[in-house]
C-alpha positions as a printed NumPy array, in Angstrom:
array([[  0.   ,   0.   ,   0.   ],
       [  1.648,   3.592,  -1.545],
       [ -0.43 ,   6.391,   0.61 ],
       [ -0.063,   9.656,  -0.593],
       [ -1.23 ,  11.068,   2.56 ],
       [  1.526,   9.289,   4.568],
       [  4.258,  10.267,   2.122],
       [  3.154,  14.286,   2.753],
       [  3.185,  13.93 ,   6.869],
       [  6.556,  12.051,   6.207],
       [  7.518,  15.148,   4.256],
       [  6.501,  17.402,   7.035],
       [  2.983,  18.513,   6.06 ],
       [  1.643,  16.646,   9.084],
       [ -1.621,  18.319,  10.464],
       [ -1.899,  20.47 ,   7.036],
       [ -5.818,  22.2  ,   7.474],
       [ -8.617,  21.891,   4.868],
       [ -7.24 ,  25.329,   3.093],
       [ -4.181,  23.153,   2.085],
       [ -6.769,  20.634,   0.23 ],
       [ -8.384,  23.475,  -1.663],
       [ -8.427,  23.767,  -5.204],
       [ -7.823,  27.327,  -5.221],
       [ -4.893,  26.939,  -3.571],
       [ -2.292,  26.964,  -6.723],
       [  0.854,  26.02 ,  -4.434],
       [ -0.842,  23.564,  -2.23 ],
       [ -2.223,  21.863,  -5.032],
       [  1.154,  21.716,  -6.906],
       [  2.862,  19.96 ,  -3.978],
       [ -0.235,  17.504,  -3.85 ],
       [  0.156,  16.815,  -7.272],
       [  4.203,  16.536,  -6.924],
       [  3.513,  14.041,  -3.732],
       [  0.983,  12.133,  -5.558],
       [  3.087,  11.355,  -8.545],
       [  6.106,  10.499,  -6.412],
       [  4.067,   7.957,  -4.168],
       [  3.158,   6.464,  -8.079],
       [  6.684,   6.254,  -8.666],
       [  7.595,   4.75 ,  -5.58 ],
       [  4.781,   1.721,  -6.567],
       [  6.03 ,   1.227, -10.044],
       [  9.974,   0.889,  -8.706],
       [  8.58 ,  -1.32 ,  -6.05 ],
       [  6.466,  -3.347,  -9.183],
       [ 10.01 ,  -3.987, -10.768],
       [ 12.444,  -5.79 ,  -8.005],
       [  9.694,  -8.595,  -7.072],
       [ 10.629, -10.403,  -4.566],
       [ 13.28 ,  -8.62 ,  -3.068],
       [ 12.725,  -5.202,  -1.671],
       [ 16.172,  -4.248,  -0.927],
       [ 17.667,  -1.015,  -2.   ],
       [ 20.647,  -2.731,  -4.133],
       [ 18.197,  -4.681,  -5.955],
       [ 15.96 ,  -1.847,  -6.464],
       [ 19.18 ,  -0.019,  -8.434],
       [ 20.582,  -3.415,  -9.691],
       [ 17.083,  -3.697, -11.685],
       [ 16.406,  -0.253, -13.066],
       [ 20.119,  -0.296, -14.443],
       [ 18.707,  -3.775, -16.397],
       [ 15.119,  -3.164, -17.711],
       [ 15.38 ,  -6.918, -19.17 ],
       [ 16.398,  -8.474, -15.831],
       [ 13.091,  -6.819, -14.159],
       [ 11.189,  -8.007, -17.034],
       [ 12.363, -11.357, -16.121],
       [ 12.102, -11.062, -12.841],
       [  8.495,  -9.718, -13.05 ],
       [  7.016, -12.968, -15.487],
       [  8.061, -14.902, -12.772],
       [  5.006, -13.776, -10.377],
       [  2.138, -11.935,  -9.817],
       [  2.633,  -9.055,  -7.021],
       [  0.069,  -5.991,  -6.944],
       [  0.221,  -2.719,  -5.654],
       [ -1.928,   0.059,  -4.275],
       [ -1.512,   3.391,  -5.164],
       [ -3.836,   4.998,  -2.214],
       [ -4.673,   8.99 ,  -3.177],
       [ -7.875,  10.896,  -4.344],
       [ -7.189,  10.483,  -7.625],
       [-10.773,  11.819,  -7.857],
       [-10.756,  14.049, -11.313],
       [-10.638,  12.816, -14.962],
       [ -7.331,  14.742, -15.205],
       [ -5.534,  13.343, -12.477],
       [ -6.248,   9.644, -13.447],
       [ -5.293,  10.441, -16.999],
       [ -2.09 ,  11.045, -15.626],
       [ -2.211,   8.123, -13.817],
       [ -2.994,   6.269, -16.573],
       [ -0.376,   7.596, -18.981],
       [  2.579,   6.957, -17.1  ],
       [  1.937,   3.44 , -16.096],
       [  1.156,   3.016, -19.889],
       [  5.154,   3.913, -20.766],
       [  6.193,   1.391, -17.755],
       [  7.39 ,  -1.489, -18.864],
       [  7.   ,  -4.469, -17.615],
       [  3.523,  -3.726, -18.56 ],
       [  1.389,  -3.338, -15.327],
       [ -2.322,  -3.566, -15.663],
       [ -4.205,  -1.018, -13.813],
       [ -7.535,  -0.644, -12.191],
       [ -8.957,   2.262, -10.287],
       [-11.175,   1.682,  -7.701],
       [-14.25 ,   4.483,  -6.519],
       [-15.866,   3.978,  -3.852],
       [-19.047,   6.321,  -3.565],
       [-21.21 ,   6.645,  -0.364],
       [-24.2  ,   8.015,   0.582],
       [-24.938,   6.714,   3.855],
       [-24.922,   9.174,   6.526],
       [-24.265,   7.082,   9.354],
       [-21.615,   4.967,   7.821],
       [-19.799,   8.506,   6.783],
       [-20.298,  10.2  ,  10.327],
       [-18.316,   7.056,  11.693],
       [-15.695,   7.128,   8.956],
       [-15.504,  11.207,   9.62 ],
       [-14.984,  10.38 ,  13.37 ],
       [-12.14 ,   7.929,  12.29 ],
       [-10.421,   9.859,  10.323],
       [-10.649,  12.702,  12.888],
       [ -8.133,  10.497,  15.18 ],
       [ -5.483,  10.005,  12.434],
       [ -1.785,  11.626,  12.486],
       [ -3.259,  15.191,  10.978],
       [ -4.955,  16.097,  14.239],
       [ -2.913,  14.539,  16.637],
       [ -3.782,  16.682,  19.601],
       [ -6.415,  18.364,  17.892],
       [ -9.902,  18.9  ,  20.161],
       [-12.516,  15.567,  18.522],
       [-14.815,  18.168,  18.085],
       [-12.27 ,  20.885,  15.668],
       [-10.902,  17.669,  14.044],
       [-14.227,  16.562,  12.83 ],
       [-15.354,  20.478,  11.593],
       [-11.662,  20.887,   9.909],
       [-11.831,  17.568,   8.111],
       [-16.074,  17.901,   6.743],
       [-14.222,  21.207,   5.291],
       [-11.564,  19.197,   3.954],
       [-14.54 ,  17.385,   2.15 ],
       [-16.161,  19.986,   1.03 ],
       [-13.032,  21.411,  -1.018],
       [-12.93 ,  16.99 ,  -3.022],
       [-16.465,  17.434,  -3.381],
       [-15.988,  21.08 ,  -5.233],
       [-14.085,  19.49 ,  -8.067],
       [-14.909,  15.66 ,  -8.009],
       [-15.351,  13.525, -11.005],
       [-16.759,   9.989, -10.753],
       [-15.349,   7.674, -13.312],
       [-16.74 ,   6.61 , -16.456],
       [-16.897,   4.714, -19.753],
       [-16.272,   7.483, -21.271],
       [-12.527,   8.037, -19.895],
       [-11.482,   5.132, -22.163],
       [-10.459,   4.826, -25.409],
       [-12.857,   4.513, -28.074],
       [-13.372,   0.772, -28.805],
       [-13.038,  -0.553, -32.114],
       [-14.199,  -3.717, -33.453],
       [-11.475,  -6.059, -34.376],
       [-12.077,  -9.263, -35.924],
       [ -9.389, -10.457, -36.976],
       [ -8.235, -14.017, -36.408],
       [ -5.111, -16.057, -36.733],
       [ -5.229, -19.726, -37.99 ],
       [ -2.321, -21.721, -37.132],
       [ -1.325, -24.415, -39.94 ],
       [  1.862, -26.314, -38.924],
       [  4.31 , -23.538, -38.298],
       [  2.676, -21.088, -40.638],
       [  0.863, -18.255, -38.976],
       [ -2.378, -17.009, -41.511],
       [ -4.316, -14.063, -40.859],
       [ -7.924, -13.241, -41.819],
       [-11.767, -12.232, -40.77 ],
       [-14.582, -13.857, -39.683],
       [-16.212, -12.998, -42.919],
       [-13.491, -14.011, -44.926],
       [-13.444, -17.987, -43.884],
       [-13.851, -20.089, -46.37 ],
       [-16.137, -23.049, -46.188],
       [-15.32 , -26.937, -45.706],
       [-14.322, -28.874, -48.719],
       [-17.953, -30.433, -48.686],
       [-19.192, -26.93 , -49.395],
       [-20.86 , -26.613, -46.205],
       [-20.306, -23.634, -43.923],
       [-17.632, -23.684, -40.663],
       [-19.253, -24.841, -37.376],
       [-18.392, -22.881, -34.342],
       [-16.304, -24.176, -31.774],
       [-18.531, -25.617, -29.104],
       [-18.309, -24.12 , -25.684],
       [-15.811, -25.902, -23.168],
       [-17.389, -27.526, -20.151],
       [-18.621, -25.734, -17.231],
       [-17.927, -21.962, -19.181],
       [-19.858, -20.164, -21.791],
       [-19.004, -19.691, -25.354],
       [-15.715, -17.645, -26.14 ],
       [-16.413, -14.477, -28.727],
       [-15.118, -11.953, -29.972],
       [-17.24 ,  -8.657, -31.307],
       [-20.064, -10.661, -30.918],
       [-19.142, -13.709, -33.251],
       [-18.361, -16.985, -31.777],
       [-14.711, -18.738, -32.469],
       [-14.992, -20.817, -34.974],
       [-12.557, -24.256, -36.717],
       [-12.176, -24.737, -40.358],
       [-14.371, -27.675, -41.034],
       [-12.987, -31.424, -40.333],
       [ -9.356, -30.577, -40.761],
       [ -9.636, -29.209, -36.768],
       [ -7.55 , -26.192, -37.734],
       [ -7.904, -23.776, -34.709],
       [ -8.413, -20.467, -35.077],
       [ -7.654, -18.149, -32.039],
       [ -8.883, -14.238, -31.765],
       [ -5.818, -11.555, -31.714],
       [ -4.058, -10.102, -28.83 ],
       [ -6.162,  -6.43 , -28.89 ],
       [ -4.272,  -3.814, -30.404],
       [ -3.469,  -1.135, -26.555],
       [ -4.213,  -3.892, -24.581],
       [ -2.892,  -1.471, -21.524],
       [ -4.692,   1.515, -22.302],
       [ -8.327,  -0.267, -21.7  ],
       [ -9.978,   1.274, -19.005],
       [-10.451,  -0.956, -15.994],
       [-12.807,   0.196, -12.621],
       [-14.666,  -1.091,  -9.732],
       [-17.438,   0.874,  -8.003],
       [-17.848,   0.059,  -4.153],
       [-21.122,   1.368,  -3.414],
       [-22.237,   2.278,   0.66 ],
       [-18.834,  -0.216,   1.697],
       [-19.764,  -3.162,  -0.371],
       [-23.294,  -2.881,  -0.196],
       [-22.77 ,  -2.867,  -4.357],
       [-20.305,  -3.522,  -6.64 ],
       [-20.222,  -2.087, -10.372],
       [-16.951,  -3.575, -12.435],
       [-15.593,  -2.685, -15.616],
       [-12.93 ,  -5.054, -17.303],
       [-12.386,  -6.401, -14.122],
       [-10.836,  -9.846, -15.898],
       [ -8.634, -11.715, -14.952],
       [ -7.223, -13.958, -11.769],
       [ -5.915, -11.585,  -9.876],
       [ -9.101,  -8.825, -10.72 ],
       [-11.367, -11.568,  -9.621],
       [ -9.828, -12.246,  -6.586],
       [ -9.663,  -8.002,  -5.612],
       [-13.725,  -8.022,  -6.691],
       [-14.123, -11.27 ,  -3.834],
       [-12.037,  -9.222,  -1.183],
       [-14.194,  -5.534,  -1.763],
       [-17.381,  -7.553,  -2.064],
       [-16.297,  -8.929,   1.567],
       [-14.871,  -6.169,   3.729],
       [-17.017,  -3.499,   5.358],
       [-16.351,  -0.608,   7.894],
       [-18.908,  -1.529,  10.629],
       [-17.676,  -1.578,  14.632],
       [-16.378,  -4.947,  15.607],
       [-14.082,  -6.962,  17.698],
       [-11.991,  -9.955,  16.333],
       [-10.478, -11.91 ,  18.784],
       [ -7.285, -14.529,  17.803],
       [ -7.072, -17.176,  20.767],
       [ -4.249, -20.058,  20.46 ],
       [ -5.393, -23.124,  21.622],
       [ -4.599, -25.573,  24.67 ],
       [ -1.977, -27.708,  24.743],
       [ -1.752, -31.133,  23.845],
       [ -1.111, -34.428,  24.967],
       [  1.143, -34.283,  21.803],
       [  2.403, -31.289,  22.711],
       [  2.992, -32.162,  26.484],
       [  5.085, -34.641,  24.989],
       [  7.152, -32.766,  22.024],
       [  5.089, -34.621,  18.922],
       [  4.291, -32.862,  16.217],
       [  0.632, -32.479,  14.761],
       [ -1.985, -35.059,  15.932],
       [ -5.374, -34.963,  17.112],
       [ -5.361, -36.016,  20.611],
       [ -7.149, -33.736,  23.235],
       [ -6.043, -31.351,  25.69 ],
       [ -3.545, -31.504,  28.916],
       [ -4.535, -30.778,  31.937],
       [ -2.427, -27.459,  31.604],
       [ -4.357, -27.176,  28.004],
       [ -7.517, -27.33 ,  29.695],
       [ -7.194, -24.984,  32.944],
       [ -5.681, -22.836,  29.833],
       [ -8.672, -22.759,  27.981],
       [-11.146, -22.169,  30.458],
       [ -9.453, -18.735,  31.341],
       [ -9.808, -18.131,  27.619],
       [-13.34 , -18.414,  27.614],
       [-13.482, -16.4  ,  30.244],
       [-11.652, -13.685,  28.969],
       [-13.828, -13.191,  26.307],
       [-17.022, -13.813,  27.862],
       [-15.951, -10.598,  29.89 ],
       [-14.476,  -8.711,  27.045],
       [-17.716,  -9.229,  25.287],
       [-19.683,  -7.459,  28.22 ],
       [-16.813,  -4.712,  28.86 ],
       [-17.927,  -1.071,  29.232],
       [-15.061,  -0.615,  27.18 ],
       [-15.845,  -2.176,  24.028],
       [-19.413,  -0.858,  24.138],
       [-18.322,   2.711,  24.002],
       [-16.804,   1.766,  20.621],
       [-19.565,  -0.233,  19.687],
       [-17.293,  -3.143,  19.679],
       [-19.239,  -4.875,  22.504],
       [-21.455,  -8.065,  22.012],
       [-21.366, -11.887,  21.604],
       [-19.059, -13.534,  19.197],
       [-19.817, -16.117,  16.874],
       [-16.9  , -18.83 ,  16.805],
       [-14.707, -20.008,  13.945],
       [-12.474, -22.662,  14.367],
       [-11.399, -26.247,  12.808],
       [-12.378, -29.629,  12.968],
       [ -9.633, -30.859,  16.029],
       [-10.417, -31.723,  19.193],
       [ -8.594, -29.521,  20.833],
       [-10.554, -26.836,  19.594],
       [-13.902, -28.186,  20.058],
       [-13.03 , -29.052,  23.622],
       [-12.61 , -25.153,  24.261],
       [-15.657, -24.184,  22.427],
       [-17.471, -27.111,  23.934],
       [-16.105, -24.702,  27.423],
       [-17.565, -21.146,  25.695],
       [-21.325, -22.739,  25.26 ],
       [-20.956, -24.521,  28.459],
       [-20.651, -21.649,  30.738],
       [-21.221, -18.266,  29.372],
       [-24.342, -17.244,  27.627],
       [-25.413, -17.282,  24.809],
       [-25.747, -21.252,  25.058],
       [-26.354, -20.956,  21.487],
       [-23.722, -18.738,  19.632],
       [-22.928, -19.752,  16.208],
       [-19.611, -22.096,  15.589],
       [-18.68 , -22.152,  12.573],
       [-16.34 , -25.806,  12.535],
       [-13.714, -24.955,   9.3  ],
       [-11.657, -27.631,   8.499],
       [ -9.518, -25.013,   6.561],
       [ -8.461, -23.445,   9.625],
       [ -7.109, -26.299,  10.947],
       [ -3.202, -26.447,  11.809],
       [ -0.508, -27.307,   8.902],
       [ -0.349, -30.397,   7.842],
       [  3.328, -32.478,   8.581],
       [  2.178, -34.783,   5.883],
       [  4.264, -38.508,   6.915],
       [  6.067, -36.799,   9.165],
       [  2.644, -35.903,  11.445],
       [  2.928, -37.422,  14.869],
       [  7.107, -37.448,  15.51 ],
       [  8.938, -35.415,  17.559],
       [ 11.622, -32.938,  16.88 ],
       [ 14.385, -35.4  ,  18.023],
       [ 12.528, -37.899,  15.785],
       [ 12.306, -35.87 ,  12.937],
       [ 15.946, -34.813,  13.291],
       [ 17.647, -38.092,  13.637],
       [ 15.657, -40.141,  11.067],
       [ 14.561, -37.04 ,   8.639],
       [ 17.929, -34.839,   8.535],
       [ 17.797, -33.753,   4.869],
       [ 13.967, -32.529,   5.607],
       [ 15.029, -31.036,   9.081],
       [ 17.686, -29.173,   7.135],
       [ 15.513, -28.253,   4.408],
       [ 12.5  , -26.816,   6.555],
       [ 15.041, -25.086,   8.583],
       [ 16.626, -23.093,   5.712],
       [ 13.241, -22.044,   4.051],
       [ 10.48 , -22.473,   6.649],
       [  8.088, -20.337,   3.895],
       [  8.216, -22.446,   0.597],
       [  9.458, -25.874,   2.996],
       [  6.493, -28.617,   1.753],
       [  6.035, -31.746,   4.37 ],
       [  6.712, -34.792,   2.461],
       [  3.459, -37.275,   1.595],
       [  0.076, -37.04 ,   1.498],
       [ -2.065, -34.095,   2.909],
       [  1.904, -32.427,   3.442],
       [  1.833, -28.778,   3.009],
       [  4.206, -25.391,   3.542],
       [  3.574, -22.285,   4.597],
       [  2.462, -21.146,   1.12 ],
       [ -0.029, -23.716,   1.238],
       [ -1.841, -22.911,   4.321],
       [ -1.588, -19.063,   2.714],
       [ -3.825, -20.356,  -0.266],
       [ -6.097, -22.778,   2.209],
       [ -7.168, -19.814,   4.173],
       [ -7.804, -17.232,   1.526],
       [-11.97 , -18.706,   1.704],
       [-11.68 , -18.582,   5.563],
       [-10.259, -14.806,   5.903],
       [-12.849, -13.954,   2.933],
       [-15.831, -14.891,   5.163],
       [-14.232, -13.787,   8.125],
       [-14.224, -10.032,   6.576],
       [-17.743, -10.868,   5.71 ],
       [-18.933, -11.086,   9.78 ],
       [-20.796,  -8.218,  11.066],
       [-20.801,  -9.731,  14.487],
       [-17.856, -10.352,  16.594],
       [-15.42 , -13.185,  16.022],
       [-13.483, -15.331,  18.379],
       [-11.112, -17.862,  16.136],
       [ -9.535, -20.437,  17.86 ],
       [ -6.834, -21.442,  16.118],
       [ -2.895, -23.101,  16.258],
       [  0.038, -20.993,  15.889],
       [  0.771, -21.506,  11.665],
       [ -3.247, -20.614,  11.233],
       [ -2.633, -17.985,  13.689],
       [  0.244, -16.376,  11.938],
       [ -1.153, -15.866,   8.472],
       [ -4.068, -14.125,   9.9  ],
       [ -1.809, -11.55 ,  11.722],
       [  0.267, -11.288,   8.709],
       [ -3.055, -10.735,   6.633],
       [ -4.214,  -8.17 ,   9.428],
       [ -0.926,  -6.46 ,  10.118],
       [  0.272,  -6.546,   6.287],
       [  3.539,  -8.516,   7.528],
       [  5.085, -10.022,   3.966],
       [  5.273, -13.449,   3.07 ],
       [  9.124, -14.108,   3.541],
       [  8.419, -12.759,   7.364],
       [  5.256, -14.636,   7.892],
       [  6.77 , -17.996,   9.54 ],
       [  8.901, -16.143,  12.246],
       [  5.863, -13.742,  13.501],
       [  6.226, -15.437,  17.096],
       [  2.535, -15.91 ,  18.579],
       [  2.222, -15.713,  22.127],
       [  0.01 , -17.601,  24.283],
       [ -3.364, -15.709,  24.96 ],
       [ -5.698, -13.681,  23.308],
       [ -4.995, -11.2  ,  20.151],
       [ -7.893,  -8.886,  20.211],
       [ -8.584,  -6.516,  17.259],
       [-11.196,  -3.488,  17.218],
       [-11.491,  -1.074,  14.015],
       [ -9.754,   1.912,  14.466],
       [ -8.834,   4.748,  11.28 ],
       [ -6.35 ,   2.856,   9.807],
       [ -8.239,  -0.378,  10.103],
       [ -7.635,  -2.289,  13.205],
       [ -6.201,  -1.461,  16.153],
       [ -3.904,  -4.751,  17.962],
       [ -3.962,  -5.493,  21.754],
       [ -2.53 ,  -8.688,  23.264],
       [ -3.92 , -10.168,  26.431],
       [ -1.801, -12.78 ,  27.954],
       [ -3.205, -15.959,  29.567],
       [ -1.544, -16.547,  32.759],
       [ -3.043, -19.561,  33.489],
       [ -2.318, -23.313,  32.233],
       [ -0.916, -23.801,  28.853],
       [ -1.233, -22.828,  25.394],
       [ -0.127, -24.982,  22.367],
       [  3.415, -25.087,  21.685],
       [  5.582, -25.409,  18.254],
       [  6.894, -28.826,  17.696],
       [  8.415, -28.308,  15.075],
       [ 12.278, -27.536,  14.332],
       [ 13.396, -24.91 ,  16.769],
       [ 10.293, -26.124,  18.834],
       [ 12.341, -27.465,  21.908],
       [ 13.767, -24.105,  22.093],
       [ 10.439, -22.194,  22.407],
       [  8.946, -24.28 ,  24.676],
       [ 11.905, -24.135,  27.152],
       [ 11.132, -20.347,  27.021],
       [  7.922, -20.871,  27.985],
       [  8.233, -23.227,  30.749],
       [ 10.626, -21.082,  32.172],
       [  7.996, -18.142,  32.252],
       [  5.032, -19.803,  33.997],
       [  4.239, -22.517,  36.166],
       [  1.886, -24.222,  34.285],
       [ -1.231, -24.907,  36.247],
       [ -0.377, -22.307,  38.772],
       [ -2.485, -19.169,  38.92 ],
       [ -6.431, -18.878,  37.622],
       [ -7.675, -16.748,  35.092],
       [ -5.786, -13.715,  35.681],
       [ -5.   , -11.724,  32.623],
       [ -2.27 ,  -9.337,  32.326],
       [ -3.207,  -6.772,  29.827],
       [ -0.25 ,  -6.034,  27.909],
       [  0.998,  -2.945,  25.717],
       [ -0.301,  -3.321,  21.976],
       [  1.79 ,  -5.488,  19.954],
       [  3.935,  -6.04 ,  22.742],
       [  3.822, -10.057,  23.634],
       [  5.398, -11.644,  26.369],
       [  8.701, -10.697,  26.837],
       [ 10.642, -14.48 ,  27.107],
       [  9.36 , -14.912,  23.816],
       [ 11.173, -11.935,  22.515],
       [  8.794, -11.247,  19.258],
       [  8.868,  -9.225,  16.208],
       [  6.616,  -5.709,  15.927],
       [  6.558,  -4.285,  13.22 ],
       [  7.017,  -0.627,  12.247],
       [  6.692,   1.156,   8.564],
       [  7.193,  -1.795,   7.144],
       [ 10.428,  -3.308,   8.588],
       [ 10.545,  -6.542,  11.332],
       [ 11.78 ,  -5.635,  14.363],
       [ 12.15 ,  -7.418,  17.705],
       [ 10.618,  -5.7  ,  20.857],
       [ 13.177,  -3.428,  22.26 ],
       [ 15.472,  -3.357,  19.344],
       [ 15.687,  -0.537,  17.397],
       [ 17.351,  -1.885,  14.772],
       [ 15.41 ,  -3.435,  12.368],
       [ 16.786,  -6.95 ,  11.225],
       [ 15.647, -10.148,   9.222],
       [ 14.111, -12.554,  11.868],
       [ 16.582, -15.471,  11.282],
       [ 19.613, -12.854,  13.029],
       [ 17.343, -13.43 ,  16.199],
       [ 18.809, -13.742,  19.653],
       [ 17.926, -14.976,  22.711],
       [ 18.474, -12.702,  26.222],
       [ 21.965, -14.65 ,  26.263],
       [ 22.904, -13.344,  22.837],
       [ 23.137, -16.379,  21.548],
       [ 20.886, -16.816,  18.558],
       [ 17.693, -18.578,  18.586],
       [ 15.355, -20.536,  15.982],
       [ 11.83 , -20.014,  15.952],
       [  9.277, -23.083,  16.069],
       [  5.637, -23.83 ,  14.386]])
C-alpha cells in the first residue's frame, strides 16, 4: 500500500488544514500533485524488483530493464496506489505513465461512492483520530476535516466509460497451420471442402461460449484447424474500474478480468467498515504437545484445559466490557475454528458456561493447523535423527518448505487454504473469536498487520488472546496474555527451544484466570517477538530493524523459531 497522505506527513505537512486541500490553492495543489506522482513512482519501482525489496536490488534492476522483465514474469505481485485520484485529469495522468512502464502493469482504479450518513459520520470520526490532528480537540478535528470534504467534493469527477479509449471492433483471427501463422476475418473464412459452412467451436465444459465482437470462435471444417482471436491492439490503455457502493453494499466492475481482478472483486465484495471486535485465541496444549510430537489430534492436557477455560473467560468478559461498548465493539461472538479436538473441547467450554448457550460455531476444516504430511505425529528429536535432509531443508526455508506425503503442506499452502476462511471472516458483522494453532494464527496476523510473506513464519505468537477493534487505519492490535495453564506449543524444528522459554515463564497450572493486559503489539517478553514498524521486522526493544533469522535470545546467543 503507496499512501499519498503518509508520504506528505513524512515530508513534514503533518496536520496540514482543509485550506491546504483546496483547489484554489495553486501552491498547495502543486505539492499535492508533486507528492501524488512520487508515491506512483515509488509503486512502479517497487512493481520492478519482485521479490526482493532491498535497496541494491531496487538499483541493480532499473540499471537492467530486461532483468526486471524477467524477474516480473516470474510472479504476480500488486500494488496500491492509495490517493484521491478523484478528477478525470488526475487519473489520466495516472494512466499515462503506467502506460510507458514497462513491464507492462495492468491497472484498475477503484471508486468507492457513499451516501450513507451514518456509515460517513463514523468514517468522519475515524479519520478525525489520524496523524493530521494529533492533539487536535474531537470536536475541531471533525469540523476541519467535513471542510476538507467539502473542497474533493468542489471538483470531483466519478469515473466513467467514457474516460477510455474509443473501442473498435477487431475481428481479426489467426489460424495456425503447422508452423505457418495465416491471418484473416470472420467474414473471410472459407467453407469446408464439402461446401458446407464452418461450425463454431462448441463451448468448453462448465464456461460459456468464447467471442469476440459478438461472433463466436470458430474451426475450419474437419481438418480441426484452430483459429484463435488476436491479442487487442493497446491492450494497456483499456480502461479498468470497480465501483464500491455504501462499503460493499454494491459492486459495479468494468474489465475487471482476470485472476488476480477476480480475486480483488471477492475481497471488496467482503470487507465493510462496521464496529467490531476480532479476537485470535491459540489453543490448549496437547497431549502431543505435552510430549514434544508434532501435529496429531489427541485432546487437551490438563495445563491445556485450565488454559482454555481462562480463555473463555476472557472473552465472555471482554464481550460485556464497558469498554468495548463505548466503541460499539461490545457483544457476543460467533466462533470459527477447525475440525480438532482440541478446539472443540474449548468451544465445547464457551457454550458450556457463558451465555449465549447458542452462539454460532462455525467448525472450518480449513483453519485447521498445517499439515506435517508422513512426518505428522514425531517429535523434533525424531524428525531430526531419522529425517535430517527434511530437518535441514525446513530449517533453511520455513516459507516455501512442503512436508513430504500425502495431505503435506508449507507455509504457502496454508496461505492459499485460508484465503476462503479470511474472505468470510471479513464478511462477519458480528464479533469473532477464532480459535486457532500458531501456523493458522500467523497468516491471519500477517493478513491483518500486512507482515510479507518471507516474514510470515517467524511472527512469534504468544500464548493468549490477540484482540482486534477497528480503528482509522483499520484495526487497532492489543494482546492479552493468559496466565493460566498452557497454550499450544511449536513442535516443530526450533520447537524445543520455544517451549523451554515458555516453561521457564510460567508454572503451568499455577495461577487462575488472571489476565495481564499487555501494551499493543507487545507479547510476552521471554518470547522476545517481532513488531513491526513502517514496514520493517523488528524485535521488541530493538531498534534496529533486522531479518528474523539474526534473532537472539536474552543470552545473545541466537535462537530458531518453532511452528
Amino acid at each position: 500500500l503507496f499512501n499519498a497522505g503518509s508520504r506528505r506527513r513524512d515530508a513534514g505537512l503533518a496536520g496540514s488544514g482543509a485550506a491546504f486541500f483546496d483547489a484554489a490553492n495553486e501552491d498547495a495543489a502543486a505539492q499535492r500533485e508533486e507528492i501524488a506522482m512520487d508515491t506512483l513512482e515509488e509503486l512502479l519501482r517497487w512493481l520492478k524488483f519482485l521479490p526482493s525489496n532491498s535497496l541494491t536490488a531496487l538499483s541493480a534492476l532499473e540499471q537492467n530493464q530486461e532483468q526486471a522483465g524477467e524477474q516480473c514474469r516470474r510472479g504476480c505481485v500488486c500494488g496500491v496506489f492509495d490517493a484521491t485520484n478523484t478528477t478525470v485529469l488526475r487519473r489520466q495522468k495516472v494512466r499515462e505513465r503506467c502506460a510507458r512502464e514497462w513491464p507492462r502493469v495492468r491497472l484498475i482504479f477503484v471508486e468507492s461512492i457513499c451516501t450513507d450518513t451514518k456509515l460517513l459520520l463514523r468514517n468522519y470520526m475515524l479519520k478525525a483520530s489520524n496523524e493530521d490532528y494529533k492533539g487536535s480537540a474531537p470536536e475541531a478535528a471533525l469540523q476541519d476535516f467535513l471542510a476538507r470534504v467539502r473542497n474533493y467534493e468542489a471538483v470531483y469527477q466519478t469515473i466513467t466509460d467514457a474516460e477510455g479509449p474509443e473501442e473498435e471492433e477487431d475481428e481479426t483471427f489467426h489460424r495456425l497451420e503447422g508452423d505457418r501463422r495465416i491471418s484473416s476475418t470472420v467474414d473471410d473464412l472459407s467453407p469446408r471442402g464439402d461446401g458446407k459452412a464452418a461450425e463454431p467451436l462448441p463451448p468448453r465444459h462448465g464456461s460459456s461460449s468464447l467471442r469476440s465482437s459478438g461472433r463466436p470462435l470458430v474451426r475450419q471444417g474437419s481438418s480441426g484447424l484452430g483459429l484463435r482471436p488476436s491479442a487487442p491492439r493497446e491492450q494497456e490503455e483499456v480502461l479498468r474500474y470497480i465501483q464500491i457502493i455504501d462499503a460493499g453494499k454494491k459492486l459495479v466492475a468494468c474489465r475487471a478480468d482476470g485472476y488476480v481482478l477476480s480475486k480483488v472483486m471477492a475481497l471488496l465484495h467482503s470487507i465493510h467498515l462496521g464496529p467490531r471486535t476480532i479476537w485470535i485465541a491459540l489453543a490448549g496444549q496437547t497431549l502431543n504437545d505435552e510430549r514434544g510430537v508434532l501435529g496429531g489430534d489427541t485432546p487437551l492436557s490438563r495445563a491445556g484445559l485450565v488454559y482454555s477455560e481462562a480463555v473463555c473467560a476472557f472473552v465472555a468478559a471482554r464481550e460485556r466490557s464497558s469498554e468495548l461498548r463505548e466503541r460499539g465493539c461490545a457483544g457476543h461472538a460467533i466462533v470459527m475454528t477447525g475440525t480438532l479436538r482440541r478446539y472443540d473441547q474449548l468451544t465445547q467450554i464457551l457454550l458450556s458456561k457463558y451465555e449465549p448457550k447458542d452462539r454460532t460455531v462455525l467448525r472450518l476444516q480449513r483453519l485447521n493447523e498445517l499439515c506435517a504430511g508422513q512426518l505428522d505425529s514425531l517429535s523434533a528429536g525424531e524428525m531430526r535423527r531419522s529425517f535430517p535432509g527434511e530437518y535441514q531443508a525446513r530449517a533453511s526455508d520455513k516459507l516455501h518448505y512442503r512436508y513430504p506425503g500425502v495431505g503435506g503442506e508449507s507455509y504457502l499452502d496454508l496461505i492459499m487454504r485460508l484465503q476462503e476462511a479470511i474472505l468470510s471472516l471479513e464478511q462477519q458483522r458480528s464479533n469473532v473469536l477464532l480459535v486457532v494453532d500458531r501456523a493458522v494464527a500467523r497468516v491471519l496476523i500477517a493478513y491483518f498487520q500486512e507482515v510479507e510473506s518471507h516474514d510470515l513464519p517467524f511472527i512469534d505468537v504468544a500464548p493468549g488472546v490477540l484482540e482486534m477493534t477497528r480503528s482509522h487505519s483499520g484495526f487497532k492490535y492489543t494482546h492479552f496474555d493468559i496466565a493460566a495453564g498452557l497454550a499450544t506449543t511449536a513442535s516443530g524444528p526450533g520447537g524445543a527451544e520455544v517451549l523451554s522459554a515458555m516453561r521457564t515463564s510460567r508454572d503451568g497450572l499455577a495461577g487462575s484466570s488472571s489476565l495481564s493486559n499487555l501494551a499493543e503489539l507487545q507479547y510476552s517478553p521471554s518470547m522476545r517477538p517481532i513488531q513491526r514498524r513502517s514496514g520493517e521486522a523488528r524485535l521488541v526493544g530493538d531498534p534496529s530493524p533486522r531479518r528474523p533469522s539474526e534473532a537472539v535470545g536474552e543470552s545473545g546467543e541466537p535462537i530458531s523459531r518453532g511452528g
